[in-house]
C-alpha positions as CSV (number, residue, x, y, z in Angstrom):
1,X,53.3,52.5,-3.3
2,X,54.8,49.7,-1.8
3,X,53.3,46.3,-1.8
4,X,52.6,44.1,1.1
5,X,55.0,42.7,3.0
6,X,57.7,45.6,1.6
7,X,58.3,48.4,4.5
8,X,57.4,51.7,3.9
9,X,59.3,54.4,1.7
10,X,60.1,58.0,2.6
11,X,58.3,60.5,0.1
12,X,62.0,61.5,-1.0
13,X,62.6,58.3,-2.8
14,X,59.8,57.1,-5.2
15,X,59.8,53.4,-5.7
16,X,57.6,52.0,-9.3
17,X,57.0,48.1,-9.2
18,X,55.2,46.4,-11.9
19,X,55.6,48.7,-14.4
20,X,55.7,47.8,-18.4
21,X,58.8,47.2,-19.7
22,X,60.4,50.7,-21.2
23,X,62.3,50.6,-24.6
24,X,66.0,50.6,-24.1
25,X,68.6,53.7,-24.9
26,X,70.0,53.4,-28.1
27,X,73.9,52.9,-28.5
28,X,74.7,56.0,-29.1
29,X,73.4,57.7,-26.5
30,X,74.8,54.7,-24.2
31,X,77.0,55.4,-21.0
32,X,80.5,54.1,-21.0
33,X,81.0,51.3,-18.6
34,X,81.7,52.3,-15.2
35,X,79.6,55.3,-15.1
36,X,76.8,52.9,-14.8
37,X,78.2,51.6,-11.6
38,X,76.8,52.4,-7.8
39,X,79.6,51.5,-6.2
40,X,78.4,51.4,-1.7
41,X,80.9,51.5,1.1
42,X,79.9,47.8,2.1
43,X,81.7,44.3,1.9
44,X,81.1,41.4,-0.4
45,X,79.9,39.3,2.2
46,X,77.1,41.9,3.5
47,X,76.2,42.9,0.1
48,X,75.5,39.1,-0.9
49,X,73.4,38.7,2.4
50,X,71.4,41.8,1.8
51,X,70.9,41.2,-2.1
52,X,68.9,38.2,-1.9
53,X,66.0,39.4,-0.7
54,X,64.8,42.1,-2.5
55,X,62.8,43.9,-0.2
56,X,66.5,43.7,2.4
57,X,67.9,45.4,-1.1
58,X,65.2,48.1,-1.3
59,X,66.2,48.5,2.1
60,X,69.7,48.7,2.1
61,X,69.4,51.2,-1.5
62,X,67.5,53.4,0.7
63,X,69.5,53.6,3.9
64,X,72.9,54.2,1.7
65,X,71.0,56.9,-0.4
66,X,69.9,59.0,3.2
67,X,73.5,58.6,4.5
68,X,75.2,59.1,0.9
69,X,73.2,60.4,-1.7
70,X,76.1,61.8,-3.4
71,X,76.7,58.2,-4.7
72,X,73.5,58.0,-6.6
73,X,72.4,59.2,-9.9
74,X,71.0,62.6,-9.2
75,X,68.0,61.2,-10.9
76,X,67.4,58.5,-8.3
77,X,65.5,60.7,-6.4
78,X,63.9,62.9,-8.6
79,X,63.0,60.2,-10.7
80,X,62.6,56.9,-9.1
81,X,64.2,53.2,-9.7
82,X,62.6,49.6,-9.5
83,X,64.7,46.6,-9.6
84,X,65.6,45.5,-12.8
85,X,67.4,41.8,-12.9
86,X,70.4,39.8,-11.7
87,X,73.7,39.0,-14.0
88,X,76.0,36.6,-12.6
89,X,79.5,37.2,-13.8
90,X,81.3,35.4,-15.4
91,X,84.6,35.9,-13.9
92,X,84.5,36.3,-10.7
93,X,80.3,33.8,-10.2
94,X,79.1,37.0,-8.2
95,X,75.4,37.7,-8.3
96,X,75.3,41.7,-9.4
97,X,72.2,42.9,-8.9
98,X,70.8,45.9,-11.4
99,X,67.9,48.7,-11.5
100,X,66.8,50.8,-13.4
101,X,66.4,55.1,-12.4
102,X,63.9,57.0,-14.9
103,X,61.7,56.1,-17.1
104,X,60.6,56.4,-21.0
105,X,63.9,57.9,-23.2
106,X,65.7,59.0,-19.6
107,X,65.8,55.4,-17.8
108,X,69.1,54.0,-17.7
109,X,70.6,51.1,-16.0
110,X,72.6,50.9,-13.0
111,X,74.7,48.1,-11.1
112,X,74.9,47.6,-7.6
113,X,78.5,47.2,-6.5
114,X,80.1,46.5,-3.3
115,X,82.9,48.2,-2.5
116,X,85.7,45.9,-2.4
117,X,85.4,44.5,-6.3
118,X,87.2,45.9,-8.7
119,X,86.1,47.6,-11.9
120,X,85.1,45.1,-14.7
121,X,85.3,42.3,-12.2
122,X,88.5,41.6,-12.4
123,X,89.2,40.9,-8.9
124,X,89.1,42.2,-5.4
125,X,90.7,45.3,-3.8
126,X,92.5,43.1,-1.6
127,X,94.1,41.7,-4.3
128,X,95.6,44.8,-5.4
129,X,95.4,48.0,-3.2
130,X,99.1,47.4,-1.8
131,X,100.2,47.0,-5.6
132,X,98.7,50.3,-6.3
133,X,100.4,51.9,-3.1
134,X,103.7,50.6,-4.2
135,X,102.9,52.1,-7.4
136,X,102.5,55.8,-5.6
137,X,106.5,55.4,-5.2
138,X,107.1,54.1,-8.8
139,X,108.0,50.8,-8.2
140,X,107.9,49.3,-12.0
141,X,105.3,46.7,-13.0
142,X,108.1,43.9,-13.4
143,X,109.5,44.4,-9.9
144,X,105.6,43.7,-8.4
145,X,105.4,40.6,-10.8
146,X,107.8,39.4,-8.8
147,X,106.6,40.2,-5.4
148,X,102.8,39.8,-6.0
149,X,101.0,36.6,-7.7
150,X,99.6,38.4,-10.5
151,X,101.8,39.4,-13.9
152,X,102.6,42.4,-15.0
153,X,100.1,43.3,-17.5
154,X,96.8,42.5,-15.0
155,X,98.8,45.4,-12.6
156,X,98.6,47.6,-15.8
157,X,95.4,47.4,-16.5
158,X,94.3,47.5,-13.0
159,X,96.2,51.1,-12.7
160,X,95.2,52.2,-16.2
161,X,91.1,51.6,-15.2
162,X,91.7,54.4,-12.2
163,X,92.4,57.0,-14.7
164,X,89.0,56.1,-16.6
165,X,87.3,58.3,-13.5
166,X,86.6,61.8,-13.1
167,X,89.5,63.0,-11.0
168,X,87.5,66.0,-9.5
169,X,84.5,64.0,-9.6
170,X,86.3,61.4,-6.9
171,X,86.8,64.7,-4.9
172,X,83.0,65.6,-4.6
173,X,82.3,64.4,-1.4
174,X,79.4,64.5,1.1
175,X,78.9,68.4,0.7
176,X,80.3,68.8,-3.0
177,X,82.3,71.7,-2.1
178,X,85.1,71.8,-4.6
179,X,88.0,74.1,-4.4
180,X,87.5,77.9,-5.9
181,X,90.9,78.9,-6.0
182,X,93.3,76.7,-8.3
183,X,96.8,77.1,-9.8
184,X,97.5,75.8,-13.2
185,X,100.6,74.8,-15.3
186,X,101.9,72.9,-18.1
187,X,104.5,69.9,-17.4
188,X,106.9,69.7,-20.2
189,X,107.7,66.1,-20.9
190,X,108.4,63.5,-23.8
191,X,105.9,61.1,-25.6
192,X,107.6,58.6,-28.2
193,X,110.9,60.9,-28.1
194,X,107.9,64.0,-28.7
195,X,107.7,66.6,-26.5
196,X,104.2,67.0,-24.7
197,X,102.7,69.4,-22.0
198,X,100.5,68.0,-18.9
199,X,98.4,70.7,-18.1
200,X,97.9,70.2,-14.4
201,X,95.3,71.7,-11.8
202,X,95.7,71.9,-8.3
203,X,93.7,73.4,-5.7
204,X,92.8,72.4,-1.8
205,X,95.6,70.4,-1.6
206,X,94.5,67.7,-4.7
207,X,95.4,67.3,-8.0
208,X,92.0,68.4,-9.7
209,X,93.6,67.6,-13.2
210,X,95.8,66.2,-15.5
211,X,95.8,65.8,-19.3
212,X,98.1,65.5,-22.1
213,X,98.6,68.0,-24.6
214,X,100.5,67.8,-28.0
215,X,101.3,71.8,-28.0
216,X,101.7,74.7,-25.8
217,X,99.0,76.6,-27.8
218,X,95.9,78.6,-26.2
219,X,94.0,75.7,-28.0
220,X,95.7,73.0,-27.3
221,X,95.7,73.7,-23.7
222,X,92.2,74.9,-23.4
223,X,91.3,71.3,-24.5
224,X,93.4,69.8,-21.2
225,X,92.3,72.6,-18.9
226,X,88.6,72.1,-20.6
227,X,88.5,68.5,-19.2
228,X,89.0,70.0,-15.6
229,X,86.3,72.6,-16.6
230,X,83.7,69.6,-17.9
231,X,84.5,67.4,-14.8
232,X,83.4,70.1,-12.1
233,X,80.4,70.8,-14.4
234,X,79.4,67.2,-13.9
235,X,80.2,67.2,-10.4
236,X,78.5,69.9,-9.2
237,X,76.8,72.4,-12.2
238,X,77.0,75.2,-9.7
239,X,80.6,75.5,-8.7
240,X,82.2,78.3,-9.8
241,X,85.9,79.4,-10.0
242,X,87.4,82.5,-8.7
243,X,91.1,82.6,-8.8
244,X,93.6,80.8,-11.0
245,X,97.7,81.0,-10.1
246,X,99.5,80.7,-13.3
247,X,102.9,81.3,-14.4
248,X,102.2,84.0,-16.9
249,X,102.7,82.1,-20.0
250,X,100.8,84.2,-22.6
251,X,98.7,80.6,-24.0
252,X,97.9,79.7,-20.7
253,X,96.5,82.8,-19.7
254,X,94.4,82.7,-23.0
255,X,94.0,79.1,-22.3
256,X,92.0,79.5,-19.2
257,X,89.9,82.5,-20.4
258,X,88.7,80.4,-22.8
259,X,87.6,77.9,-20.5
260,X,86.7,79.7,-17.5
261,X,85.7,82.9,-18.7
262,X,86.4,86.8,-18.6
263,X,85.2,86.3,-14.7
264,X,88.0,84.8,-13.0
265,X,91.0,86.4,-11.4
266,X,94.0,85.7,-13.4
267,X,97.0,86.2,-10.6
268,X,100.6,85.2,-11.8
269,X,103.2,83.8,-9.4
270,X,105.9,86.5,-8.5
271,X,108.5,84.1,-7.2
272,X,108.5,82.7,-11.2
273,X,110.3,86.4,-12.0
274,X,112.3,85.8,-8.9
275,X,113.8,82.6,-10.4
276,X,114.1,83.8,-13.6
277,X,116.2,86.4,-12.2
278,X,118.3,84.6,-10.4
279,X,119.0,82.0,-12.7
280,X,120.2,84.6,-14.6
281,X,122.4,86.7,-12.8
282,X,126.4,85.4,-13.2
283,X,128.0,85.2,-9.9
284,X,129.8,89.2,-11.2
285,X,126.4,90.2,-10.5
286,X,125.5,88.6,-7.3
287,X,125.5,92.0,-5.5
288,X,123.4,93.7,-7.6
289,X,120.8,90.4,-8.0
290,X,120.6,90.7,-4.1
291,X,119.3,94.2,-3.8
292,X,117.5,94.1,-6.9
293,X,115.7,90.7,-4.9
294,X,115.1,92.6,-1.5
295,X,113.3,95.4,-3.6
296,X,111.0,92.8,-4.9
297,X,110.6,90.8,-1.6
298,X,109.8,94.3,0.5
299,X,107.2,94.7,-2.7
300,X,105.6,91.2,-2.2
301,X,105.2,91.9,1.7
302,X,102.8,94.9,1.0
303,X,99.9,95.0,2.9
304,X,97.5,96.7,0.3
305,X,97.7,96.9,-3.4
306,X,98.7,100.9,-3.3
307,X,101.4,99.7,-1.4
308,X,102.7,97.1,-3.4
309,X,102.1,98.8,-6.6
310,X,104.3,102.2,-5.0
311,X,107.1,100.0,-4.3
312,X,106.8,98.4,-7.6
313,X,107.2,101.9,-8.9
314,X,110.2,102.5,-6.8
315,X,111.7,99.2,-7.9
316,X,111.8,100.3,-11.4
317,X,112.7,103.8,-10.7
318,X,115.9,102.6,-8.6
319,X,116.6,99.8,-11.8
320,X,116.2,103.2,-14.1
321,X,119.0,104.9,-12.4
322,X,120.9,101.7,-11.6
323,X,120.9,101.0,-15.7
324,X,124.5,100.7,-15.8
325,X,125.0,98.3,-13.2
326,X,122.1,95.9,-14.2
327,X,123.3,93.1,-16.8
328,X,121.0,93.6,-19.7
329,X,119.1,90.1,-19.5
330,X,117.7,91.1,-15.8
331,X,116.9,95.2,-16.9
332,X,114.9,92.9,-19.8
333,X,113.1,90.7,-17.4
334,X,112.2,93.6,-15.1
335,X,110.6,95.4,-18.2
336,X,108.6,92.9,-19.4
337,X,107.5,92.1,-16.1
338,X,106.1,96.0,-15.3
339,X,105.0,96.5,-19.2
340,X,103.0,92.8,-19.6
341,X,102.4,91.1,-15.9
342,X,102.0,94.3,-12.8
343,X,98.3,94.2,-13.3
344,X,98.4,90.2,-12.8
345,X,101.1,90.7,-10.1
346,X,98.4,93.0,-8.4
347,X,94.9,90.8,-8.8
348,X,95.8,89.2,-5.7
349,X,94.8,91.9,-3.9
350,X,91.4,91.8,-5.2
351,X,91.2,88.2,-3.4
352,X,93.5,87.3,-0.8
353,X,92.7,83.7,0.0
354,X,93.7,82.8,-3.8
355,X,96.7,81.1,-4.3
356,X,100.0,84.2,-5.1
357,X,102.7,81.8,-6.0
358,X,102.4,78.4,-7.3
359,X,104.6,76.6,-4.4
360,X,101.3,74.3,-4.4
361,X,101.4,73.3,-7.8
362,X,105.2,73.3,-7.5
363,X,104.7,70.3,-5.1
364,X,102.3,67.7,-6.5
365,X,104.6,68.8,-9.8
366,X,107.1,67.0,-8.3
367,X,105.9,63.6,-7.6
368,X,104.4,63.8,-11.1
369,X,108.3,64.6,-12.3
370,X,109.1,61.6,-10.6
371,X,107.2,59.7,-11.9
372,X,107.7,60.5,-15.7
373,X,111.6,60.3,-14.6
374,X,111.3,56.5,-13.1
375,X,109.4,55.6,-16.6
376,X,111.5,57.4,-18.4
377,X,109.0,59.6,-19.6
378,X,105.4,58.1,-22.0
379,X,105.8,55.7,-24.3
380,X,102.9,53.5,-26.1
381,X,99.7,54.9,-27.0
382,X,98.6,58.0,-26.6
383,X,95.4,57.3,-24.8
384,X,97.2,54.6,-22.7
385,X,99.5,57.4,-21.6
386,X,96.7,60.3,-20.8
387,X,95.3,57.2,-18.4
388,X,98.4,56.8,-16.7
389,X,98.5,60.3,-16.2
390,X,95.1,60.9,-14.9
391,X,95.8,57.1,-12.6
392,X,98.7,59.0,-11.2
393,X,96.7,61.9,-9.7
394,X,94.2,59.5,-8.1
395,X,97.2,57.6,-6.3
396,X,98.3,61.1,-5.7
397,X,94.7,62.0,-4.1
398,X,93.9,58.7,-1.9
399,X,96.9,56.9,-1.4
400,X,98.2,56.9,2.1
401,X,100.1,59.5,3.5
402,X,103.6,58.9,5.9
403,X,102.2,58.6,9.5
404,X,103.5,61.3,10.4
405,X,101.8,63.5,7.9
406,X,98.6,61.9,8.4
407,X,98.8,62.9,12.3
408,X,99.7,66.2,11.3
409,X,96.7,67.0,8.7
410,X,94.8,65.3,10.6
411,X,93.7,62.5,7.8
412,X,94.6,59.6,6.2
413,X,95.2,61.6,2.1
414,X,94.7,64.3,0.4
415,X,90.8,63.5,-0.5
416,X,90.2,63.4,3.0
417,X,91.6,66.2,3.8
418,X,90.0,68.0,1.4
419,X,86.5,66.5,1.4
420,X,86.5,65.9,5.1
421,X,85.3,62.4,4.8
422,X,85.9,58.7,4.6
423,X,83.7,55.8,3.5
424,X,86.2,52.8,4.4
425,X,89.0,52.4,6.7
426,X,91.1,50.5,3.1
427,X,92.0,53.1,1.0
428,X,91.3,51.6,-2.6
429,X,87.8,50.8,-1.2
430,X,87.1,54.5,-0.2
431,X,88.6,55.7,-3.7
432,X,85.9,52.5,-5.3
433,X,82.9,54.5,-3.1
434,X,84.2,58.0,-3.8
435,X,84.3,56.8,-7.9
436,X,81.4,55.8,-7.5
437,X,79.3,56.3,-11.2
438,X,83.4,56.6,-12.0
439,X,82.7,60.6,-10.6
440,X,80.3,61.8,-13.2
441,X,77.3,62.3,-11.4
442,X,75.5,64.6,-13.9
443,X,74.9,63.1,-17.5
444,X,73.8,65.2,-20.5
């Protein structure tokens, strides 16, 4: 269909020209901003070049859409797009050019973006991406005033506009394989002098998610683990989970049936008994915590489930006829763990390559704990704070590694190493492409 002069299209893309002008969306079913962004892993420079001719831009849509069409709109293929207008902005006197995918009630608008321009044109990455690295290691917004040329508040914002993204949805990648086996846990910390639980999600070495939560309850959590849920459902609607690592908590447990369903495998961590017992054993009982701790080692080391569950059995038989050497609190432990949590301890039988203890969650915990530590926990508003939150795992996902750790995993992050690909040699401008449509790829 393409008029003289224009080259030719593959049948894969359909490209309408001259059509009538369609009626608008209404404003409530209108996108947020930034999920109406095509963000491509090109410069300024070649995106102004290319842009001014629009049969270059046609061009350069199509080339970018056969080498990365998990960029675009799943309905720019399907579908179709023309070219709608140009808007100049206003800050920054860039020429952005638009189109529009669909038609009739399902066309909706799109911007162009290069890669190195930040989210509501508020500047370049250049201006910002070693701010945001600094920011991986907590150094406080007042102390970059002082280094950098911007103030304080612009460094806020800047960080606060990451956590508008889809954190799972940055992880999609070329092949939009997402992890299946996760582990999940609540971090306790303070809002306003309030406590408040995180609920975070882990899995292929990312942080998948991270929400606030104003109670521990099966509801309140299943709304922060639901957000993890809704993310990969927009990502890629046929990803399913099959294992989730938990600590056994009763609400989380209930928490993520809610949200995941009677399917998945429900394993809980073993070494979160081991802790619990030795935190409380008194040094009078050290003896007695040690054997009672190679019992339940030589039971984790099982080969197959009979196994584990006989040596279980033997564990519980030799604490039986050790009653009066075992301090009540650790016979109590034990018993709760073989009346409420052996059948949990056991799932992870059932599917081997699932995470059994949480020493992967423990980790990216731990930069979050620093991080709530250095800000002395979440002050302001709540929504502010969730963002902060959710910007943290980003850095988390895409900032550099140490050298050294990058030479050992063989990539530059986490997302890379998990995704196996990346679009620019800067990191902020490969977490800009990898956000691109700010993650959410499927719209309702």
């Amino acid at each position: 269909m393409a008029k003289r002069g224009l080259p030719r299209y593959p049948d894969s893309v359909q490209i309408v020209a001259n059509q009538p002008q369609q009626p608008q969306p209404s404003s409530e079913t209108r996108r947020a901003s930034g999920s109406n962004e095509i963000v491509l892993p090109i410069s300024l420079q070649e995106y102004e070049q290319r842009s001014r001719d629009p049969a270059d831009f046609h061009r350069l849509l199509l080339q970018q859409f056969e080498a990365h069409p998990e960029l675009f709109p799943r309905e720019f293929q399907d579908d179709g797009y023309q070219l709608k207008d140009i808007v100049t902005s206003a800050k920054m006197g860039i020429r952005i050019r638009r189109i529009t995918v669909g038609f009739g009630e399902k066309a909706h608008n799109y911007r162009v973006l290069p890669c190195d321009i930040l989210p509501h044109m508020c500047g370049t990455t250049e201006d910002v991406a070693d701010v945001l690295f600094l920011r991986k290691f907590n150094v406080p917004f007042w102390a970059l005033e002082r280094i950098f040329p911007r103030d304080a508040n612009y460094y806020f914002r800047v960080e606060q506009r990451m956590g508008k993204s889809s954190i799972v949805g940055a992880l999609h990648g070329p092949r939009g394989e997402l992890p299946t086996d996760l582990c999940c846990d609540e971090k306790h910390s303070k809002h306003l002098g309030d406590k408040v639980f995180i609920t975070t999600t882990v899995g292929g070495g990312c942080v998948l998610g991270a929400h606030l939560c104003e109670a521990a309850d099966a509801q309140s959590l299943a709304e922060g683990y639901g957000v993890v849920r809704e993310e990969m459902a927009k990502s890629n609607p046929d990803h399913t989970v099959r294992s989730i690592n938990t600590d056994g908590f009763a609400a989380t447990t209930a928490a993520l049936r809610m949200v995941f369903g009677a399917g998945v495998i429900l394993i809980t961590c073993i070494l979160h008994l081991y802790i619990a017992l030795r935190d409380g054993a008194k040094k009078k009982h050290a003896e007695v915590f040690r054997e009672i701790a190679d019992k339940l080692w030589d039971a984790y080391a099982a080969p197959a489930k009979e196994i584990f569950t006989q040596r279980w059995k033997d564990l519980m038989t030799w604490c039986s006829e050790n009653h009066q050497r075992i301090p009540e609190r650790l016979a109590t432990k034990l018993a709760n763990a073989d009346k409420n949590k052996l059948p949990a301890y056991e799932a992870w039988y059932d599917c081997e390559q699932a995470h059994r203890v949480s020493s992967a969650l423990d980790r990216e915990m731990g930069s979050l704990d620093r991080r709530l530590f250095a800000m002395r926990y979440l002050h302001g508003h709540w929504e502010s704070s969730n963002l902060m939150v959710r910007a943290w795992a980003h850095l988390h996902n895409f900032a550099p590694w140490n050298p050294r750790a990058a030479k050992v995993h063989g990539a530059e992050c986490p997302a890379e190493r998990l995704t196996g690909n990346r679009y620019r040699k800067d990191w902020l401008e490969n977490f800009r492409v990898a956000s691109s449509l700010q993650g959410y790829r499927c719209h309702p």
